[in-house]
N, C-alpha and C positions, 0 to 999 in steps of 0.2 A: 543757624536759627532753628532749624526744625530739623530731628536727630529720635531715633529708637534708641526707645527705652525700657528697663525692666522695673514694673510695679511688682511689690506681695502685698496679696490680699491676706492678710494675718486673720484668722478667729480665735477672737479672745474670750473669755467668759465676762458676762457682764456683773461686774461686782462691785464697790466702791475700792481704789486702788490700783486698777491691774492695769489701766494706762501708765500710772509712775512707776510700775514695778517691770512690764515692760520696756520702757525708755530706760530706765537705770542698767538690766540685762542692753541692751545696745551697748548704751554708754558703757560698760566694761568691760565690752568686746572692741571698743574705738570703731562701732559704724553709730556713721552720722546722717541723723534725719534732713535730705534734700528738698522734701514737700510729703504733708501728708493728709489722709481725710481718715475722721472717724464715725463712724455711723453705729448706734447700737436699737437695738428692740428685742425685749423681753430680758432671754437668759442670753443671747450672742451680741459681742461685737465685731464688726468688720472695720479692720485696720486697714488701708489703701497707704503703701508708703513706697518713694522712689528714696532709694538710698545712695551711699556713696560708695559702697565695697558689695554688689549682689552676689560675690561668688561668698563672701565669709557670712552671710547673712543665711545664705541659703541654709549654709555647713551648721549657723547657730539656731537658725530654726528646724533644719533636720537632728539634732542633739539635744535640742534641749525637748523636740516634741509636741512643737506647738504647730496644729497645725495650716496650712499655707497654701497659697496657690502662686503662679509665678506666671505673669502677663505681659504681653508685649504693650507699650504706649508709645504717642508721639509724646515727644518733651519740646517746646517751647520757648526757647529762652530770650528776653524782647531786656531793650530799657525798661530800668521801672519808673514809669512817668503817666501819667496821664491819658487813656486814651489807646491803651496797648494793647488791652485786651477786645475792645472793638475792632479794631485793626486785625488782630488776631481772627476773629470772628469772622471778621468780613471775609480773608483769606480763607478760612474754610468753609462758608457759602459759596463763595467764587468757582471753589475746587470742588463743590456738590458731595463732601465728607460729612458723613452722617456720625455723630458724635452722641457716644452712650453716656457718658459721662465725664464730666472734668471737674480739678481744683489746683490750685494754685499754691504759690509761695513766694513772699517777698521781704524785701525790708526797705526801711527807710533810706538807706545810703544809696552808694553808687554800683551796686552789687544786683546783676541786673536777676527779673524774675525770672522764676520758672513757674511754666504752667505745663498740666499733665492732662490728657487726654487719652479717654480710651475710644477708639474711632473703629467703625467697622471692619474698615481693613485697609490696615496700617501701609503694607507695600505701595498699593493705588494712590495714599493720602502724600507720601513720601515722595513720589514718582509726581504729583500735581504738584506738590509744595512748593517744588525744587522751580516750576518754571517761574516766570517774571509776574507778579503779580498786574491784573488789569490796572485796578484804581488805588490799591492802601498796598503802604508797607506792611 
């Protein structure tokens, strides 16, 4: 359920297109977008993406020059139902994980979510996670 992870912080230029033109360079490489956030203001965007091959991703955003940053996150993975993400929460108040920021990923099917967290520090978060929870799953 909770597992280290590698996020990139991609910076992109803010333009009309360079999210599809970006996703398309992925997709022609076959890495696949796991969960992502996009944040822009002004001239920058910041890309937050957990993918599914970080070592060829690294290799295509060191070649192609776009550049990157490379983060360790908790990843998350619960049923997608109802209620999961409370649950979730509750487990990282419990465990006094101070969280900088998170976003998520889901679908309708039986394909359970992920959710991505950047948390102060990850080994402590991993190390609390692991024991029995007080009150929630």
């Amino acid at each position: 359920m909770f597992k280290r992870g590698i996020q990139f912080c991609v910076f992109l230029k803010n333009r009309p297109g360079v999210f599809g033109e970006f996703c398309e360079l992925l997709y022609e490489n076959s890495i696949n977008l796991m969960a992502v956030s996009l944040h822009a203001e002004s001239e920058l965007g910041v890309l937050r993406m957990v993918v599914d091959n970080p070592t060829a991703t690294e290799k295509l955003l060191q070649r192609e020059a776009i550049p990157f940053l490379q983060t360790d996150v908790l990843i998350v993975e619960v049923p997608n139902r109802a209620g999961m993400a409370a649950g979730v929460g509750h487990r990282l108040n419990q465990a006094a994980i101070d969280i900088e920021y998170t976003y998520f990923s889901a679908t309708l099917s039986d394909v359970p979510a992920m959710m991505v967290f950047k948390v102060a520090d990850l080994n402590t978060a991993l190390a609390k996670l692991q024991e029995s929870p007080k009150d929630y799953n």
